[in-house]
PATORRO-252975 format. One record per residue (C-alpha): residue number from 1; residue in three letters; x, y, z. Coordinates in pm, 1 decimal. Each point is the difference from the previous one (the first is absolute). Example, Ala and Ser with C-alpha at 12.3 -4.5 7.8 and 13.67 -1.06 7.14 Angstrom:
# PATORRO-252975
   num   residu          u          v          w
     1      Ala     1230.0     -450.0      780.0
     2      Ser      137.0      344.0      -66.0
END
This chain:
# PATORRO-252975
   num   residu          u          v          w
     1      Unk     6212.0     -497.7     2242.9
     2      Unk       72.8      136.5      344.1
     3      Unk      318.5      -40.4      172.6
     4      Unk       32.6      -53.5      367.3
     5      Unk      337.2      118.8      183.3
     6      Unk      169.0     -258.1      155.1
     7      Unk      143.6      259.1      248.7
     8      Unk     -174.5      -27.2      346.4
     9      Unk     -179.1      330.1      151.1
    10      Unk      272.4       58.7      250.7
    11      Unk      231.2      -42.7     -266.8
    12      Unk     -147.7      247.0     -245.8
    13      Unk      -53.7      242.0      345.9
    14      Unk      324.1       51.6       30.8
    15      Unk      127.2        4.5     -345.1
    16      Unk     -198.6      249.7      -54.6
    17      Unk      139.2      214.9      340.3
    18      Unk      344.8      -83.4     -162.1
    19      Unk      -59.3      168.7     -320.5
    20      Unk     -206.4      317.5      224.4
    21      Unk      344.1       36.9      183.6
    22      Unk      241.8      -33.1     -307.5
    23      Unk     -224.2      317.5     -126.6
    24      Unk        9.7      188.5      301.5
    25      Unk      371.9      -12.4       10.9
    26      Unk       73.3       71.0     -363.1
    27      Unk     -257.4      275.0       46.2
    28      Unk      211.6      142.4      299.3
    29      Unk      311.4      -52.8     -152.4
    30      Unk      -98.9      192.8     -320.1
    31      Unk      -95.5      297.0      220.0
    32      Unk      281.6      -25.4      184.2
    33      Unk      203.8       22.5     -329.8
    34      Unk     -205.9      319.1     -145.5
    35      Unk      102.3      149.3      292.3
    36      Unk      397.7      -24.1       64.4
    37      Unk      -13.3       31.7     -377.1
    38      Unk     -191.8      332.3        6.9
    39      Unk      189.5      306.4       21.7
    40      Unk      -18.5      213.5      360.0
    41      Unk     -226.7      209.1       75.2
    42      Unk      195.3      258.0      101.3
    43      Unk      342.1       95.1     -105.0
    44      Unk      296.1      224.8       63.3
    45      Unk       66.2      216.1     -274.2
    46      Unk      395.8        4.6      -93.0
    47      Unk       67.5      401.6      -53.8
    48      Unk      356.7       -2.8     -201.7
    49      Unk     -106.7      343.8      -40.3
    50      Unk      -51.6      248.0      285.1
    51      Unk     -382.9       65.5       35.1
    52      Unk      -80.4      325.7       28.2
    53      Unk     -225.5      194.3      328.4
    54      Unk     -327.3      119.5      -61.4
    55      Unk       68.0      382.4       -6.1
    56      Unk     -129.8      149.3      291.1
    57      Unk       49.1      378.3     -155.0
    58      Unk     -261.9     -100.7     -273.6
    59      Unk     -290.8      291.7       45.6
    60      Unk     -294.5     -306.2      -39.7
    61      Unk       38.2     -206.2      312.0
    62      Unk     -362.5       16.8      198.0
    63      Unk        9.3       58.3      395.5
    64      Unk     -170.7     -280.4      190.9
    65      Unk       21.3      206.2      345.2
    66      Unk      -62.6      341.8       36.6
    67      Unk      140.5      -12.6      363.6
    68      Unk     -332.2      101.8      178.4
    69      Unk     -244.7     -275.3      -15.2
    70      Unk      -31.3     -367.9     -118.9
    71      Unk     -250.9       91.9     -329.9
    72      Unk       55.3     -246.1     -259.0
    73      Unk       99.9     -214.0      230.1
    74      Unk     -213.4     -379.6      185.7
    75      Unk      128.8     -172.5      275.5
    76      Unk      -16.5     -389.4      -25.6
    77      Unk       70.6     -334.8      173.8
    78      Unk      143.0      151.3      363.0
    79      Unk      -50.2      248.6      228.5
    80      Unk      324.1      137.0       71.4
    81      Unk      -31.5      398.5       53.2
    82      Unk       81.8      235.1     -363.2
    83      Unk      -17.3      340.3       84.7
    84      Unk      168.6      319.9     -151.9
    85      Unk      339.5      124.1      199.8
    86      Unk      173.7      303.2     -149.5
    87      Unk      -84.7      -24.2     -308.5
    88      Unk       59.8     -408.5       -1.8
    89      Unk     -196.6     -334.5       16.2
    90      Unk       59.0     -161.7      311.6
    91      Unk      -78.2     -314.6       54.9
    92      Unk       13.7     -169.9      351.7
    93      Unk      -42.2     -335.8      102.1
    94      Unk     -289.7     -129.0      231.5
    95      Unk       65.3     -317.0      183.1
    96      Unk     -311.7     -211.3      -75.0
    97      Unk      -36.3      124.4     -397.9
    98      Unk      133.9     -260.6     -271.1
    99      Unk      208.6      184.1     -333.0
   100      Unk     -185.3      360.3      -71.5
   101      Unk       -6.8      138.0     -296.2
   102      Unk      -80.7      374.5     -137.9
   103      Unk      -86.1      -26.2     -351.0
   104      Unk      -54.2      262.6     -256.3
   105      Unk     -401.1      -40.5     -133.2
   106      Unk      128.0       38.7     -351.6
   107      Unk      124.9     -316.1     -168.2
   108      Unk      346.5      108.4     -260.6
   109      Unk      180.2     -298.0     -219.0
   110      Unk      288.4      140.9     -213.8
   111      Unk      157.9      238.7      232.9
   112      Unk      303.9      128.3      193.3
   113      Unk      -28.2       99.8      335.0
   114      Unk      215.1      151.8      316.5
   115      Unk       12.8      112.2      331.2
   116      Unk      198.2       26.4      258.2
   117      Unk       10.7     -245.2      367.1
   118      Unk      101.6      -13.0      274.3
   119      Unk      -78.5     -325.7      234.9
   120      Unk      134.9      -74.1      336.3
   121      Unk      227.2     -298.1       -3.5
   122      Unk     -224.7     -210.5      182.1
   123      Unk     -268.9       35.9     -248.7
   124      Unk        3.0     -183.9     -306.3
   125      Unk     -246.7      176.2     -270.7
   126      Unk      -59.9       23.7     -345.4
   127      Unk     -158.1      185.8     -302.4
   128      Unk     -281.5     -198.9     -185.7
   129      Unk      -70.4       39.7     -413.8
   130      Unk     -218.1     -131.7     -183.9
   131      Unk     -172.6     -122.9      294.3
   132      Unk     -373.4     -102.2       81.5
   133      Unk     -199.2     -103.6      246.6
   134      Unk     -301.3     -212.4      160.7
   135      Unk     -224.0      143.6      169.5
   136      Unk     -126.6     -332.8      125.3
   137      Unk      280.9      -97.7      202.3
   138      Unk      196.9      203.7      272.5
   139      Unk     -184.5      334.4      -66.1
   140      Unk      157.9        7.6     -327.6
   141      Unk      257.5     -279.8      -44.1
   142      Unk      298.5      221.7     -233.3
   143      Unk      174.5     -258.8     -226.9
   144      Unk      259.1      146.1     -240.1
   145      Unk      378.1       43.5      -72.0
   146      Unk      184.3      186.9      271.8
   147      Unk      326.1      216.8      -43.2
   148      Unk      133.1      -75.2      341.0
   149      Unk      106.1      251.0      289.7
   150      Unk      211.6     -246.8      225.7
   151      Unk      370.6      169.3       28.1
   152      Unk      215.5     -314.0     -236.3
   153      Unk     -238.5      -65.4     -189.7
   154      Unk     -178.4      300.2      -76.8
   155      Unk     -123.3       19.5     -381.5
   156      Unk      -20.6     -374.1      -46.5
   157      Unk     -359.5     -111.5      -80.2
   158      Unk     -193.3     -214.7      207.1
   159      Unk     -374.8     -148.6     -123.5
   160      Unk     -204.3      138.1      299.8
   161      Unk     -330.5     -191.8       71.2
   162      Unk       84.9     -257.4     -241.2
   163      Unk      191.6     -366.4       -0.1
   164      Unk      238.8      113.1     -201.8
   165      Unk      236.1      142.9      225.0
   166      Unk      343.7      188.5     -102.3
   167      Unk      -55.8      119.0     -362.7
   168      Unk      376.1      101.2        2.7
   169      Unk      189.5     -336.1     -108.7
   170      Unk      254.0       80.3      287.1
   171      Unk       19.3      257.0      244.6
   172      Unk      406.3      134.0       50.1
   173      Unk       17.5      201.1      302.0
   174      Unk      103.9      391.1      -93.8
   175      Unk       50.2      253.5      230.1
   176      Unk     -166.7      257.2     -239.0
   177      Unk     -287.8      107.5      266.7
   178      Unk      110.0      225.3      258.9
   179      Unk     -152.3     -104.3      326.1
   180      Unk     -157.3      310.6      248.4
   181      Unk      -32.1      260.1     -359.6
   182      Unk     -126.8       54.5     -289.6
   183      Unk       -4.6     -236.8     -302.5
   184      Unk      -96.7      103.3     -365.4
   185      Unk     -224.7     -324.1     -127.3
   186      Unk      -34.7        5.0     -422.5
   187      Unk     -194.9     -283.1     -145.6
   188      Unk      -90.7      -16.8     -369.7
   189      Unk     -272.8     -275.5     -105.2
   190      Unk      -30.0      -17.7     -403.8
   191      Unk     -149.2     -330.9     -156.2
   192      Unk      121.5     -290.5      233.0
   193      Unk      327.8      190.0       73.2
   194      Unk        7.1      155.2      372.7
   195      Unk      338.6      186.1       73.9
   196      Unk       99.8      127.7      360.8
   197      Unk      275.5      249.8      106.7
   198      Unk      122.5      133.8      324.9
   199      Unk      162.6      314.5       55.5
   200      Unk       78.5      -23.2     -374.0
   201      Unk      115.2     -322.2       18.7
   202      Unk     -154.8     -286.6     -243.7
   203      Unk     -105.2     -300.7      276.3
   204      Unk     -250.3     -212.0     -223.9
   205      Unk      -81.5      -52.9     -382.8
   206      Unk     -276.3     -255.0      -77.0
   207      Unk     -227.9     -140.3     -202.9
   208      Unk     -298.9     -159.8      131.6
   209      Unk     -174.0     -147.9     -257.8
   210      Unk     -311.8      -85.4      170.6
   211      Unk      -17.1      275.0      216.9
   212      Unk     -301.8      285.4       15.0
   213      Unk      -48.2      262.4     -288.5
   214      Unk     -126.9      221.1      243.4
   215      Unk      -96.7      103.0      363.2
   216      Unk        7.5      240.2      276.4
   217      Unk      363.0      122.9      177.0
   218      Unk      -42.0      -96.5      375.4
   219      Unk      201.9       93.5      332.9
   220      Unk       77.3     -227.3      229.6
   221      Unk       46.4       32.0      377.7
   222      Unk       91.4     -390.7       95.6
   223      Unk     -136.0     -237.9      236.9
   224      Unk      177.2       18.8      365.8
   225      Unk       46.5     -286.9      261.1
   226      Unk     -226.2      129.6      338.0
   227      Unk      138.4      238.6      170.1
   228      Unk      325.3       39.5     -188.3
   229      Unk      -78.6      289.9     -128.1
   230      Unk     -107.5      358.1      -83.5
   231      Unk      178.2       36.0     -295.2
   232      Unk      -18.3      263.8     -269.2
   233      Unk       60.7       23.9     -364.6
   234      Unk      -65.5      323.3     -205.6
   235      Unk      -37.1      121.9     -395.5
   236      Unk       48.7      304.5     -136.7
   237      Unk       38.3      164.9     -375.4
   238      Unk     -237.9     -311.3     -106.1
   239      Unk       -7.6       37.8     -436.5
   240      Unk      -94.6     -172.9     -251.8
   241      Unk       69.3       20.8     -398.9
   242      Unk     -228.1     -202.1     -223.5
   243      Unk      155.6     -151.3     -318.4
END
């Protein structure tokens, strides 16, 4: 025996559309619940202990510049002018180039690394890790974590190239970076942990727990509005310690 629904077509049309919209917001509202429930991707580590500096008088830290040429080193994204001053990297804006970046052609994941900066106010800049790049978009499009060089709020770590903007949870101004000299930059990557000190002083301590195993170490000579510029920003003692 067959059964015929009494329901008309209309009827059963939008009955049905009922139930498709009752699943589409249970749907949403169960992914919206996996995610405040999830835990953060990144997070501040607490350090009730004091964490300890790299140490810079260890005998196997690798140099990255041998103060004469750029060997080892690619150019990517902009073309803002790198050239070799006195035994430094100096990087100077060009008015029409978006961010440029000088990356090392060797790729390092567990790692601590330093040098030393010095940026002109103006400027804001940065030191990529674990970075990459594609080569399809913007001569090299560099997308990566950044230890930024931006006087109060120098160290702090900033996803470059990406949509996921300060990796810091907060950024508290310091006054650690000492604008028109020299500034020592140590940064120690090891599993998802990335540390940051300036002038000996611990700035950041993360974890990043979907963050890249692995990339090149990029400098960065910023963007400028037209005509606002030149400005300079230069490297020197550039090292690096793999782990």
């Amino acid at each position: 025996m067959i059964f015929k629904s009494s329901l008309s077509r209309s009827t059963r049309s939008k009955l049905l559309g009922v139930f498709a919209l009752a699943s589409a917001i249970l749907a949403l509202k169960t992914t919206y619940l996996s995610a405040k429930d999830a835990p953060p991707a990144v997070v501040r580590n607490s350090n009730d202990k004091a964490v300890s500096i790299p140490n810079l008088a260890a005998t196997d830290w690798k140099v990255l510049f041998n103060e004469k040429d750029l060997a080892g080193w690619i150019q990517k994204n902009g073309w803002a002018n790198y050239r070799i001053v006195d035994g430094t990297v100096e990087g100077t804006t060009n008015d029409k180039s978006p961010n440029s970046f000088l990356c090392t052609a060797e790729s390092y994941s567990n790692f601590e690394f330093t040098v030393e900066v010095k940026c002109d106010p103006s400027l804001n800049s940065g030191i990529q890790i674990r970075s990459a790049s594609d080569p399809n978009i913007a001569g090299g499009h560099v997308y990566g974590p950044q230890i930024e060089i931006a006087t109060q709020v120098s160290g702090y770590i900033y996803g470059e190239g990406t949509d996921r903007g300060w990796l810091s949870p907060s950024q508290e101004l310091h006054n650690h970076f000492k604008n028109q000299d020299w500034n020592q930059y140590v940064i120690r990557a090891n599993g998802k942990r990335l540390q940051t000190w300036i002038n000996g002083k611990l700035i950041e301590d993360i974890t990043d727990a979907i963050g890249a195993d692995s990339g090149f170490i990029g400098l960065q000579v910023h963007s400028i509005n037209q005509g606002s510029g030149p400005f300079k920003v230069q490297w020197r003692n550039i090292r690096i310690r793999p782990l």
